[in-house]
C-alpha positions in Angstrom: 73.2 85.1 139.6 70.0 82.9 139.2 67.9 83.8 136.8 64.3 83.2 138.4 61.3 82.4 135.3 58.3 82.5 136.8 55.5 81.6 134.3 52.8 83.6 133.6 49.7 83.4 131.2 46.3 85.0 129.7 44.0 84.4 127.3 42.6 87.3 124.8 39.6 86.5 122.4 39.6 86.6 118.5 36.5 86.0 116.8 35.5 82.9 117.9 39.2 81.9 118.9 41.0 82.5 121.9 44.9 83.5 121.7 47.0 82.6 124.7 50.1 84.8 125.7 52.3 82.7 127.8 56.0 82.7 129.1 58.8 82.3 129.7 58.2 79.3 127.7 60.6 76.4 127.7 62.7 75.4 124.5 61.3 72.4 124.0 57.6 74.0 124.3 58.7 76.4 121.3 60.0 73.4 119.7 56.2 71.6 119.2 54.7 75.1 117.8 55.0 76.3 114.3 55.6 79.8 113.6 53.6 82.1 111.4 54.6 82.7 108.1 54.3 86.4 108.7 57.1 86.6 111.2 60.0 87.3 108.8 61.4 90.7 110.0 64.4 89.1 111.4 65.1 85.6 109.6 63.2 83.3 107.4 60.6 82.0 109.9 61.9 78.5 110.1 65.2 79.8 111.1 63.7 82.7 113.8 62.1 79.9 115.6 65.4 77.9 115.9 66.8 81.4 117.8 63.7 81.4 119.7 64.7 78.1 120.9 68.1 79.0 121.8 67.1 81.8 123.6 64.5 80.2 125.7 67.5 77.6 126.7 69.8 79.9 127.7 70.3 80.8 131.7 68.5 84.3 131.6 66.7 84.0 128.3 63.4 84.5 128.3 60.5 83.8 125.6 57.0 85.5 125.8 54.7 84.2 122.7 51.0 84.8 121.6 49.7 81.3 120.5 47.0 80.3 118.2 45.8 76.9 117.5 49.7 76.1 118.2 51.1 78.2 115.8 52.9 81.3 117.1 51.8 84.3 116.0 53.7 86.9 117.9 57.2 86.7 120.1 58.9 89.4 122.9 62.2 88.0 123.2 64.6 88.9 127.0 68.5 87.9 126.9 71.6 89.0 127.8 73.1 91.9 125.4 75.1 90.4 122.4 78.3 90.0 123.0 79.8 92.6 120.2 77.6 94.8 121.0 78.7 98.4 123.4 75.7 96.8 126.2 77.6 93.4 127.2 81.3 95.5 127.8 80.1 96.1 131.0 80.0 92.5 132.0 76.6 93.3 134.1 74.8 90.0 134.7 72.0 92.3 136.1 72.0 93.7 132.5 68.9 92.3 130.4 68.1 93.7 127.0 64.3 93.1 125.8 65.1 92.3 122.1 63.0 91.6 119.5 59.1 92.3 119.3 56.8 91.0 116.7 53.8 89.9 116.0 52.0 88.9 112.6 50.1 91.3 110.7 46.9 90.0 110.9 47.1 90.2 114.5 48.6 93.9 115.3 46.0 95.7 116.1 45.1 93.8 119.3 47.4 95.1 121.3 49.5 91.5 121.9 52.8 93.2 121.7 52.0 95.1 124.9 50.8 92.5 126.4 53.2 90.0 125.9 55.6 93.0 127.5 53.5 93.3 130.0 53.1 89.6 130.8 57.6 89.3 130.5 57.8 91.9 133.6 54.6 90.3 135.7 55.4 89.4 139.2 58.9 90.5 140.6 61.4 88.8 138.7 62.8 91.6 136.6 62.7 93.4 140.1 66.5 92.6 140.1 67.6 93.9 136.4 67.7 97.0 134.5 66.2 96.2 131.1 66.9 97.9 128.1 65.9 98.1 124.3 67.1 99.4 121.5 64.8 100.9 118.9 66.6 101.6 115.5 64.1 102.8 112.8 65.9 99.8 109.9 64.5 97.7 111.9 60.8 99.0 112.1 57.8 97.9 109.2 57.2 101.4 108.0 55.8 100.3 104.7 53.2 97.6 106.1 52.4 100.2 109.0 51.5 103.0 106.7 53.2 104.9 109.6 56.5 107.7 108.8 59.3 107.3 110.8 58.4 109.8 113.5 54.8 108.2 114.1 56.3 104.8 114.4 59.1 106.1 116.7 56.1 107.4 119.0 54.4 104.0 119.0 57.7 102.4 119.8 57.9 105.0 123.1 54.7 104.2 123.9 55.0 100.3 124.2 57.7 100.1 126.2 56.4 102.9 128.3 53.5 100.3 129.0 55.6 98.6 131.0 57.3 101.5 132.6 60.6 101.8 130.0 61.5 105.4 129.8 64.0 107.2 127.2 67.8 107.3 128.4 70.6 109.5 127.0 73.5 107.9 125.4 76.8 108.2 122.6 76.3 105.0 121.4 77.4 105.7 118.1 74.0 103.6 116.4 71.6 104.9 118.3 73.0 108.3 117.6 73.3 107.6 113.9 69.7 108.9 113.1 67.5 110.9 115.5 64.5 108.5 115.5 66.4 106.0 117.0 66.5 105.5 121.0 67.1 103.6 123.7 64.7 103.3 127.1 65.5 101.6 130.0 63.3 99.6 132.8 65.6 100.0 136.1 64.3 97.2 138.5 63.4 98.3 142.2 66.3 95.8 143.1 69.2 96.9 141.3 71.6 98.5 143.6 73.1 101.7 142.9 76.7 99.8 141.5 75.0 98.4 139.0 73.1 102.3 138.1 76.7 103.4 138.0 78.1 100.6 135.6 75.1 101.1 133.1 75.9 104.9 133.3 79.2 104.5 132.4 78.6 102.5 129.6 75.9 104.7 128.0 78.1 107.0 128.0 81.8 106.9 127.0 83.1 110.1 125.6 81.7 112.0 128.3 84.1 115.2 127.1 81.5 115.3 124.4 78.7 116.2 126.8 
């Protein structure tokens, strides 16, 4: 299957800066920025930027980023589902999950999150995919929110939902570990109805459960 990237980009004002939100971004693009010292939810950093490389050099990997004065200051990250993970046993290669979201304090209450969403679905080219994420509330900054669980969970919803991601059903045993947790799904307009099937079968795999 080839993976079409078509790049997109816009420009939101700060002050008297402008940010620029841009992708999919090449790996040796990523490679010239430096990252925030804020992004640390997943890695040190240094070391998130070197997987943001990767990502942007594999096949269907895809990296959106908010920019400023060359230093990134916020990431959406699209790839295939990790391999020991329940998403990749279906071998789809129409399967894409959006992955990690974040964006540096200082700058989350501009809305770049949805945006950069926004900007990774522009134009047709995940017209061919279902996309998925998987929100899991270890994962989420409660304290430096000041949100609980449930609030946070709704703002969760409500970004992905900005770029038409609804909530799916599933037995995946982590999702189903703790009720704030969820998966939502983006099913392109090209994915045939195989592909619907296969994703419904491996949502669900103890269907005498249900």
């Amino acid at each position: 299957m080839k993976h079409s990237k078509i790049y997109h980009s816009e420009e939101v004002s700060y002050q008297d800066k402008t940010l620029l939100i841009e992708g999919p971004v090449t790996p040796a693009y990523l490679k010239g920025l430096s990252m925030h010292e804020g992004l640390k939810a997943f890695r040190r950093p240094r070391e998130q930027q070197e997987a943001l490389v990767e990502i942007a050099g594999l096949p269907e990997g895809r990296m959106i980023v908010t920019t400023l004065d060359e230093v990134i200051i916020g990431y959406v990250t699209f790839h295939y589902p990790d391999e020991m993970e329940r998403w990749s046993e279906g071998k789809m290669i129409d399967l894409i999950e959006l992955g990690a979201v974040e964006v540096a304090a200082p700058y989350r209450s501009l809305g770049l999150g949805k945006r950069m969403i926004r900007l990774g679905f522009a134009g047709r080219q995940l017209e061919p995919y279902i996309v998925f994420t998987t929100e899991y509330y270890w994962h989420w900054d409660l304290a430096g929110s000041g949100l609980n669980v449930w609030d946070y969970r709704k703002m969760m919803e409500r970004l992905m939902e900005s770029a038409g991601m609804v909530w799916y059903a599933t037995d995946d045993p982590e999702i189903c570990s703790h009720p704030a947790n969820c998966l939502m799904v983006r099913v392109g307009k090209d994915v045939p109805m195989t592909s619907v099937e296969q994703f419904d079968r491996v949502r669900f795999q103890n269907r005498f459960m249900y």
